[in-house]
C-alpha positions as CSV (number, residue, x, y, z in Angstrom):
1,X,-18.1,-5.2,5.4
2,X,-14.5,-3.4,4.7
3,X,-13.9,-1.8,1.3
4,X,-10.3,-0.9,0.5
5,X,-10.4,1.9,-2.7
6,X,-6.8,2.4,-3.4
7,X,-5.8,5.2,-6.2
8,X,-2.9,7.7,-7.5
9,X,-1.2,4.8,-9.8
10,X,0.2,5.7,-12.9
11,X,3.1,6.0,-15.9
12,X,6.0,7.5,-14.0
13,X,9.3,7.9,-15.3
14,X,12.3,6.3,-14.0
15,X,13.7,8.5,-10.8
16,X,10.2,9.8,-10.5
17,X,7.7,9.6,-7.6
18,X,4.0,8.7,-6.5
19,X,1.8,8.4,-4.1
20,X,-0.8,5.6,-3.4
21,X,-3.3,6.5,-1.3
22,X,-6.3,4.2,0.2
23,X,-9.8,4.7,1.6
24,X,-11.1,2.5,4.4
25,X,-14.6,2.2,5.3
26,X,-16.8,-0.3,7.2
27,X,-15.3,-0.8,10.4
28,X,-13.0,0.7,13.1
29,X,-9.9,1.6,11.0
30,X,-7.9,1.7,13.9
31,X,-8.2,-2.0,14.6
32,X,-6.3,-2.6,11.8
33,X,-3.3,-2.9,10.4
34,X,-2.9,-1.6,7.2
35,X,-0.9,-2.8,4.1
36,X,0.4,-2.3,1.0
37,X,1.1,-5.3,-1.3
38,X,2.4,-5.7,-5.4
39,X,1.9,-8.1,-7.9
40,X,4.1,-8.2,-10.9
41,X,3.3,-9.8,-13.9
42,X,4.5,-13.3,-13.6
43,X,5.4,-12.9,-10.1
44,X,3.6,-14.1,-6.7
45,X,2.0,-10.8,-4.7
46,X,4.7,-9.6,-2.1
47,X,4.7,-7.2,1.1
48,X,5.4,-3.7,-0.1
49,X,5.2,-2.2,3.7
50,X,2.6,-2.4,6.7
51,X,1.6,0.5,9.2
52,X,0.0,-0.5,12.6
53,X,-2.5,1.8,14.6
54,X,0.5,3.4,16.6
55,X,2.0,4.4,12.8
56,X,4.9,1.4,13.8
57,X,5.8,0.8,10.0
58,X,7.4,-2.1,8.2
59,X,9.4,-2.4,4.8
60,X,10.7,-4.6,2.2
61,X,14.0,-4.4,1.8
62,X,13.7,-3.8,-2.2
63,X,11.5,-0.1,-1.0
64,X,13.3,0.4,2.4
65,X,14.6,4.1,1.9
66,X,12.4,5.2,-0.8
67,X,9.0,4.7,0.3
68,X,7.0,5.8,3.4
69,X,4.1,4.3,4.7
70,X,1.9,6.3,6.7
71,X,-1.6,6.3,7.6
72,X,-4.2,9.6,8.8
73,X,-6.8,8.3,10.9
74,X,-9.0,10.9,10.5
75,X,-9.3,10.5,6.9
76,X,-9.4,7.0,7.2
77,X,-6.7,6.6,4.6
78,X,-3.1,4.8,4.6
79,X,-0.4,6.1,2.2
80,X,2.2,5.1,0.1
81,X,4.8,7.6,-0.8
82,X,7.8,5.9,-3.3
83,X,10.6,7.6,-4.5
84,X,13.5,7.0,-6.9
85,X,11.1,4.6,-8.9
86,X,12.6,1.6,-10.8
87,X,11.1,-0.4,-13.4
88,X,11.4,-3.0,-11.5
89,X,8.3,-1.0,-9.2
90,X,5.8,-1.9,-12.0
91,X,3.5,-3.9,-10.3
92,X,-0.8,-3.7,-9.2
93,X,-0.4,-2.2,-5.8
94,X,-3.2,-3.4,-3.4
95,X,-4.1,-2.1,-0.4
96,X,-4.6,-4.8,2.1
97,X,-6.0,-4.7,5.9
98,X,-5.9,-7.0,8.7
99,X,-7.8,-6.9,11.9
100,X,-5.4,-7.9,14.7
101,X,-7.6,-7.3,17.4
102,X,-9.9,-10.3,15.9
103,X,-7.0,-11.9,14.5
104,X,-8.2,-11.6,11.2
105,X,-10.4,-11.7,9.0
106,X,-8.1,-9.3,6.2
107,X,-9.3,-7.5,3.3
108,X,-8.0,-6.1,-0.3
109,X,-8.4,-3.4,-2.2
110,X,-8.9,-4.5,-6.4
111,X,-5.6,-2.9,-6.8
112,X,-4.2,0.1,-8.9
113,X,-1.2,-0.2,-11.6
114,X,1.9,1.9,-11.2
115,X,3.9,1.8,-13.8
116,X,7.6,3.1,-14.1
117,X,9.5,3.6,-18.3
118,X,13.1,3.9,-18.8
């Protein structure tokens, strides 16, 4: 069974940085693709950004040039590194895997808050 054990959320000042990081265990990590997600209050939980096994990476348009996915196999971890945070950033951030060998099955992590004061 895949576990997903994301941390590094926090309060962060507007303009300010963090970095998410995320501990896979449970299968081969590099059958997976690899995923960060965010859930805003109200809101419905989007794609943040997505890393493959070759490190191909993938954005949203609201974090395209002030995040960067990247992922260290041999740590079995995927990270999220966002910059020039707005409030509009304040969200859960989970972690989320997808086997695309198998096509499926995907799994998520229970989520950590980053949250971002003016």
């Amino acid at each position: 069974q895949v576990q997903l054990v994301e941390s590094g959320g926090g309060l962060v000042q507007v303009g300010g940085s963090l970095r998410l990081s995320c501990i896979f265990s449970g299968d081969i990590f590099s059958t997976y693709v690899m995923g960060w997600y965010r859930q805003a209050p109200g809101k419905q939980r989007e794609l943040v950004a997505t890393i493959t096994d070759g490190s191909g990476a993938n954005y949203a348009d609201s974090v395209k040039g002030r995040s960067t996915i990247s992922r260290e196999h041999a740590k079995h971890t995927v990270y999220l590194q966002m910059n020039s945070l707005k409030p509009e950033d304040t969200a859960v951030y989970y972690c989320n895997s997808y086997n695309y060998r198998r096509s499926g099955p995907e799994y998520w992590g229970p989520g950590t808050q980053v949250t971002v004061s003016s």
